[in-house]
Structure formats: structure tokens, C-alpha cells
C-alpha positions as CSV (number, residue, x, y, z in Angstrom):
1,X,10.3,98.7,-30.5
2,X,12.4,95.9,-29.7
3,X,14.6,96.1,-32.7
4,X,14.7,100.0,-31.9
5,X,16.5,99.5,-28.5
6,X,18.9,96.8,-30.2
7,X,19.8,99.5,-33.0
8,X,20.8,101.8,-30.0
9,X,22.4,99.7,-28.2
10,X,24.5,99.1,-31.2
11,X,25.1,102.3,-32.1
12,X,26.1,103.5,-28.5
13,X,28.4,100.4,-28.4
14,X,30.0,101.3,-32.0
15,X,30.7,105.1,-30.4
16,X,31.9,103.9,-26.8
17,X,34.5,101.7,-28.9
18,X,35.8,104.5,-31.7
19,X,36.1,106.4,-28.8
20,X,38.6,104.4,-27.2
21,X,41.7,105.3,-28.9
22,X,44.5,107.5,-28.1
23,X,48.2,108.2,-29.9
24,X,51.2,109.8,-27.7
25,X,54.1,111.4,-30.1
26,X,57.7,112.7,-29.6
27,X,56.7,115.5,-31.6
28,X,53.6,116.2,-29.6
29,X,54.4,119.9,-28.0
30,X,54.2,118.7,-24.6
31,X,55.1,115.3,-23.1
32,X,58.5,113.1,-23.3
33,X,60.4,114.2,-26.3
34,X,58.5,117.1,-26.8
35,X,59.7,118.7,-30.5
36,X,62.5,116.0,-31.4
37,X,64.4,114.2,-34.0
38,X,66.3,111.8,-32.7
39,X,69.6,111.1,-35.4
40,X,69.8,107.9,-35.5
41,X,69.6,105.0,-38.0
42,X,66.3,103.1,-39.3
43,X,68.8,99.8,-37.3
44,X,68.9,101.7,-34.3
45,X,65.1,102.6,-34.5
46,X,63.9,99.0,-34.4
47,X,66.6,98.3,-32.1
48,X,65.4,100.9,-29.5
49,X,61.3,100.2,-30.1
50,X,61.7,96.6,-29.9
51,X,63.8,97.4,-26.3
52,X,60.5,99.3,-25.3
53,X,58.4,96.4,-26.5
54,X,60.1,93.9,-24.5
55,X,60.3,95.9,-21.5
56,X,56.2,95.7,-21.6
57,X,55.0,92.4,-23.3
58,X,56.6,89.0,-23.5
59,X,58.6,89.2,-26.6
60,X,56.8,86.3,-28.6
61,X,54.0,88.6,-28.5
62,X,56.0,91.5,-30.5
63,X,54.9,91.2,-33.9
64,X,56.8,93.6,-36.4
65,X,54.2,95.9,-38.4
66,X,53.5,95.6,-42.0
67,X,55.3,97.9,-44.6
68,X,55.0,101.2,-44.8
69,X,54.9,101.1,-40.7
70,X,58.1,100.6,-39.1
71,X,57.5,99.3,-36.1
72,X,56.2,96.7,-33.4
73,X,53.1,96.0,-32.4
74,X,51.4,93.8,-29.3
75,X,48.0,93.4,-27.5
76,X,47.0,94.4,-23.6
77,X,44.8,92.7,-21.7
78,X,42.5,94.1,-19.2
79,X,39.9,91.7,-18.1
80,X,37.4,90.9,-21.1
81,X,38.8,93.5,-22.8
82,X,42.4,94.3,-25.1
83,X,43.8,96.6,-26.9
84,X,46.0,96.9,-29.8
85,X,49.3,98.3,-29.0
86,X,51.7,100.1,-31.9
87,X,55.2,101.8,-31.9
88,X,56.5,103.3,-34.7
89,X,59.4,105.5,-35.7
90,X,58.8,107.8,-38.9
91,X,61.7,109.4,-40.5
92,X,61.5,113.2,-40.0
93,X,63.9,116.3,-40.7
94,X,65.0,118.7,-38.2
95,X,67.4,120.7,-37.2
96,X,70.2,121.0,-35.2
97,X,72.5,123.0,-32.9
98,X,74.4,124.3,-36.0
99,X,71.6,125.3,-37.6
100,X,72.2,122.4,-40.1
101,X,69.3,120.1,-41.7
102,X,69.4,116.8,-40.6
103,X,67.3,113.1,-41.0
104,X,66.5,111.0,-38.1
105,X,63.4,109.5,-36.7
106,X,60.4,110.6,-34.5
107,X,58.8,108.5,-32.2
108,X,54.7,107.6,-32.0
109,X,52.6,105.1,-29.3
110,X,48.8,104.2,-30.3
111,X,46.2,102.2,-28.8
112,X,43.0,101.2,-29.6
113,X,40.1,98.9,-28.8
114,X,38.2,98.9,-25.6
115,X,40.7,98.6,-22.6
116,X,41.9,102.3,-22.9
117,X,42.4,102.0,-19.1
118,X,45.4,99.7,-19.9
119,X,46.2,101.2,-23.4
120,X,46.5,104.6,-22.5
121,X,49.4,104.4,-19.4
122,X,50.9,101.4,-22.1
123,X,51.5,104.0,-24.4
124,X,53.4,106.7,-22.3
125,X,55.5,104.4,-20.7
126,X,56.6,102.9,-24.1
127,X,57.0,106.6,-25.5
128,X,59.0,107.2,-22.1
129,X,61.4,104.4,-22.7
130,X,62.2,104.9,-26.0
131,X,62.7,108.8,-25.6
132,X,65.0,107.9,-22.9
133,X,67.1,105.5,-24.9
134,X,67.0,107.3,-27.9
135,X,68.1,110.6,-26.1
136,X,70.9,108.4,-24.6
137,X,72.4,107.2,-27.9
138,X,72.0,109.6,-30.6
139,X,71.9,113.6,-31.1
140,X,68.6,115.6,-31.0
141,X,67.3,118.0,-33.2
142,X,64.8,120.5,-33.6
143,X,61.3,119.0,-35.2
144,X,60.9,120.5,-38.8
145,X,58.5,118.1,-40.5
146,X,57.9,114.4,-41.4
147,X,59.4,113.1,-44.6
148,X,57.2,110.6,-46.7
């Protein structure tokens, strides 16, 4: 019996934490940047999320992601708990006013881990901030699809 209550306490704790993720994306069809490409250049990108980075977590603890990821990551405290923060940009096509195909990059926030209460409002004010800057310096264009 004992080992019972232990094996659901487990498996309730194992749920409660897979359940504690969420992603916010520039391409989602609502929200900050809803539908698109930003033209700008993989430089630019990394310029703009590590900007967003820095306007949330002290900048030594901005790690840059592993390859194929292009993007900064960081952790958020709440209490016991943290969560794992990540910004990437993925190159995408779109296209524009013209009617013309074009590359650029859409942005995507993530969190995960069990301080969603602090990982969630991260996220959309990171997404916020970088749509912001990104809509300031380069064109938009209409979503199409990602490119691999």
C-alpha cells in the first residue's frame, strides 16, 4: 500500500511537471506578430533576441543555444521553483507587399519546468520586445512557411 501511494505521488508529480510548459510564436494567428516574417539578417536576429534577453535576465546568465537552435536561452526563478527560458528565430519564407517571395526569420518564446507562473508572462514579454524591435528595423511579410 505504501509503495502504491509513492507510485501515485510520482506519477501525479511527473504530469503536474509535463504540464508546465508553454511556447508563444510570431506566427501564432493571434498575439504580437501575429502571421510575420520579419526580413532581416541571421546578425540582426541574434542581435534583436539577445536585446530581449538582456532586457529580462542579467546578461551572464544568457547562454547561446546549441546548433541547429539559433538562439538564447536563460532560467527564471520563482521561489523553489525555475524554469527554462528559450528564444529562437527560425528562418521562414513569406511574402511581401509586391507579391514577391522573400527569406527572413520568425520569432518563438518557450518555457518549461515548474514555475510556469514566471515562465509564461517571461515569454510574452520577450516575444513582445523582439516583435517590437524587429518591426522597427526590418520589413514584414506575410507568413508562408518555415524553411528547414
Amino acid at each position: 500500500m505504501k509503495n502504491l501511494f509513492k507510485s501515485i505521488g510520482l506519477l501525479l508529480l511527473s504530469i503536474s511537471l509535463l504540464a508546465c510548459t508553454g511556447t508563444v510564436s510570431s506566427v501564432d494567428s493571434k498575439g504580437e506578430g501575429a502571421g510575420h516574417v520579419y526580413v532581416i539578417s541571421e546578425v540582426i536576429a541574434k542581435r534583436l533576441m539577445m536585446a530581449a534577453m538582456k532586457s529580462e535576465f542579467n546578461p551572464q546568465d544568457i547562454k547561446e543555444l546549441s546548433s541547429p537552435k539559433l538562439g538564447y536561452g536563460s532560467k527564471v526563478q520563482w521561489g523553489v521553483d525555475q524554469d527554462t527560458i528559450e528564444l529562437t528565430a527560425l528562418l521562414a519564407q513569406g511574402t511581401d507587399s509586391a507579391g514577391e517571395t522573400v527569406q527572413g526569420y520568425v520569432f518563438s518564446a518557450e518555457h518549461s519546468g515548474t514555475a510556469p507562473a514566471a515562465g509564461s508572462p517571461t515569454i510574452d514579454r520577450l516575444l513582445a520586445h523582439i516583435v517590437k524591435d524587429a518591426e522597427t528595423l526590418g520589413s514584414t511579410a506575410k507568413f508562408t512557411k518555415l524553411i528547414d
